[in-house]
Backbone bond lengths (Angstrom), bond angles and torsions (degrees), N, CA, C in turn:
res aa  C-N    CA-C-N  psi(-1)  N-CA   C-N-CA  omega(-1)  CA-C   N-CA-C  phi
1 X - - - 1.458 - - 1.526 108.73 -
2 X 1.353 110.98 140.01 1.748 103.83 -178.82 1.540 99.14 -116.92
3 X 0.832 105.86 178.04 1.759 132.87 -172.32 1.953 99.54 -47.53
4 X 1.962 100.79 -46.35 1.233 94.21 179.64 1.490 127.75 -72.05
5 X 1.595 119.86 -14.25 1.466 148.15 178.72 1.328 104.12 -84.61
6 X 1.661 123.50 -3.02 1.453 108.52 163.50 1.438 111.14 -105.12
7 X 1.302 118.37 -15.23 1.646 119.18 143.56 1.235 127.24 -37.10
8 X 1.533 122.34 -39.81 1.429 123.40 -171.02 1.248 109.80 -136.18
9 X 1.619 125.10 13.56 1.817 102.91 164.10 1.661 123.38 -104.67
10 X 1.565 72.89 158.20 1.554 79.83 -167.77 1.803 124.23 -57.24
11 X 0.839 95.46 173.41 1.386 108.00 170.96 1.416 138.91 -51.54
12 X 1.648 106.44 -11.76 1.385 129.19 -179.60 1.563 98.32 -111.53
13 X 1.745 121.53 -37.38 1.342 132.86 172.44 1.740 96.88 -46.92
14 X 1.491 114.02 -77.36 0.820 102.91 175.50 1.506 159.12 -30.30
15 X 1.226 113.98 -48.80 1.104 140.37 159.71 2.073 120.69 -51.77
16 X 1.376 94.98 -15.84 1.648 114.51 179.65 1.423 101.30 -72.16
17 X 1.818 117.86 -19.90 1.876 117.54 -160.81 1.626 88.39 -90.22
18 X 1.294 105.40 144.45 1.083 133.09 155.67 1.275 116.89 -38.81
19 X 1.690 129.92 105.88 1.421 104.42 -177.19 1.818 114.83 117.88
20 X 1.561 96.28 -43.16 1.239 116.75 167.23 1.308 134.62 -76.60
21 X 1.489 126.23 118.06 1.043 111.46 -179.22 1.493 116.11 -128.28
22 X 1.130 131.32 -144.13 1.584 122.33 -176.78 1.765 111.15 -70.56
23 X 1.113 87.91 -38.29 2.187 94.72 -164.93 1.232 99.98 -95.23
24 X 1.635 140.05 -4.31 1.854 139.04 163.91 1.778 85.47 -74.96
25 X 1.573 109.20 -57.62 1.596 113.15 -145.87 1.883 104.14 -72.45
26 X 1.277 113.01 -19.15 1.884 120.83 -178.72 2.106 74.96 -86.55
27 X 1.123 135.15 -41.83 1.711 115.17 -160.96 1.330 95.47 -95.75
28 X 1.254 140.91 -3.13 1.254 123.05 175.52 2.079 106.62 -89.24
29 X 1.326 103.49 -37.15 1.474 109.62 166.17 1.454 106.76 -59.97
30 X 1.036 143.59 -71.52 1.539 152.49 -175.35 1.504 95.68 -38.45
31 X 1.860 137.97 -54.53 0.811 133.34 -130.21 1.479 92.09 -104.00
32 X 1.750 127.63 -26.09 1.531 127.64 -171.93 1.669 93.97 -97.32
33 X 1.236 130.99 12.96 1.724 122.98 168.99 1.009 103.89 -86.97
34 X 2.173 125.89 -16.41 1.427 117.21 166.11 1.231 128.03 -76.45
35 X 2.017 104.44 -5.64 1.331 92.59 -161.31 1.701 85.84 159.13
36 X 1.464 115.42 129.34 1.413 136.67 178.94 1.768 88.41 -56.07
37 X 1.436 89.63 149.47 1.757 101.48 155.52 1.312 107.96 -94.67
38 X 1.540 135.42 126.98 0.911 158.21 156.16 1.739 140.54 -48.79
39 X 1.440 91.77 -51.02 1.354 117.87 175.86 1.959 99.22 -150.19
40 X 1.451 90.06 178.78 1.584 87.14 -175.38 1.662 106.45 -105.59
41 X 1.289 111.51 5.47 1.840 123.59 153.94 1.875 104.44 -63.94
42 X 0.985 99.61 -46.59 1.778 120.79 172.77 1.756 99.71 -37.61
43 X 1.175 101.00 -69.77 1.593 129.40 -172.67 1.474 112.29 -30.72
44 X 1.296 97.30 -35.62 1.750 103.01 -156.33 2.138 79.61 -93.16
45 X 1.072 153.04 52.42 1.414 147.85 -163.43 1.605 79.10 -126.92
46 X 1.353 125.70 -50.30 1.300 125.29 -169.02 1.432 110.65 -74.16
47 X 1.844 109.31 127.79 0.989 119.28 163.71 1.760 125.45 -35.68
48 X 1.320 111.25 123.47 1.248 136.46 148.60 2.309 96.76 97.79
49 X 1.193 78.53 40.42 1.635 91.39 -169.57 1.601 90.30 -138.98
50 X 1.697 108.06 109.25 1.359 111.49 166.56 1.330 128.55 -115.83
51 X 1.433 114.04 -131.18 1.918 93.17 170.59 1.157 133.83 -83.17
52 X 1.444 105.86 -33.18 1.510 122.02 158.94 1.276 129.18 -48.56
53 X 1.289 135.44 -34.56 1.223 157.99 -157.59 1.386 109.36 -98.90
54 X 1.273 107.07 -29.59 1.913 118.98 -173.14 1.216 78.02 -88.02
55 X 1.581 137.52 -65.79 1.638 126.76 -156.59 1.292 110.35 -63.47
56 X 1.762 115.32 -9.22 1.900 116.46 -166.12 1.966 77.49 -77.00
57 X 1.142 100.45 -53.38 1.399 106.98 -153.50 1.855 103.33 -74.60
58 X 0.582 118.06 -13.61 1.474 130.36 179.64 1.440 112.63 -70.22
59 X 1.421 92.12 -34.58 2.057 111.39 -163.08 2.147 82.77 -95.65
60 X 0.995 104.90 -61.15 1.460 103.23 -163.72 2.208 119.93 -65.04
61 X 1.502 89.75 -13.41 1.159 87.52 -177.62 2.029 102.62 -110.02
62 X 0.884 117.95 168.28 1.070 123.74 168.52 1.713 142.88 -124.26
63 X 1.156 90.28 116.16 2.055 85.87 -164.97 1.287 98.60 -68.98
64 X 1.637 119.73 148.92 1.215 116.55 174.06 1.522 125.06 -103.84
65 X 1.149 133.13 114.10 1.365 138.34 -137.01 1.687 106.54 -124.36
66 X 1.067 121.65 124.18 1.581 130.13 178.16 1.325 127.83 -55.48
67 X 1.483 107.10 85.29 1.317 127.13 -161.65 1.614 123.66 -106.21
68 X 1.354 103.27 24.25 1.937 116.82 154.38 1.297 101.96 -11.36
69 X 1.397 112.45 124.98 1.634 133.06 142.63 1.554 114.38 -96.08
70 X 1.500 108.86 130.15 1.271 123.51 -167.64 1.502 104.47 -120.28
């Protein structure tokens, strides 16, 4: 899942992150209907999600990054 897949998964998606459980994954939906997460500094805006918790999720999820072989 990348940074942009925590914009749009569901509620069961959610709940798949490390760290996540039912009442982060219902406040992380509630908390990106104000507004996309951006970065995963962004991340920690949602209640009961602090610094630790952005780096659990930081480490367990994966941004997907443009990785051309030349």
């Amino acid at each position: 899942m990348s940074l942009h897949q925590l914009n749009t998964a569901s509620k069961s998606e959610l709940m798949e992150i490390n760290g996540i459980g039912e009442k982060k994954a219902d406040a992380i939906i509630k908390e990106r209907k104000k507004g996309k997460f951006k970065s995963f500094e962004d991340f920690q805006r949602v209640e009961g999600i602090g610094e630790q918790t952005a780096k659990n999720v930081k480490n367990d999820v994966k941004v997907k990054k443009d990785t051309k072989k030349k």
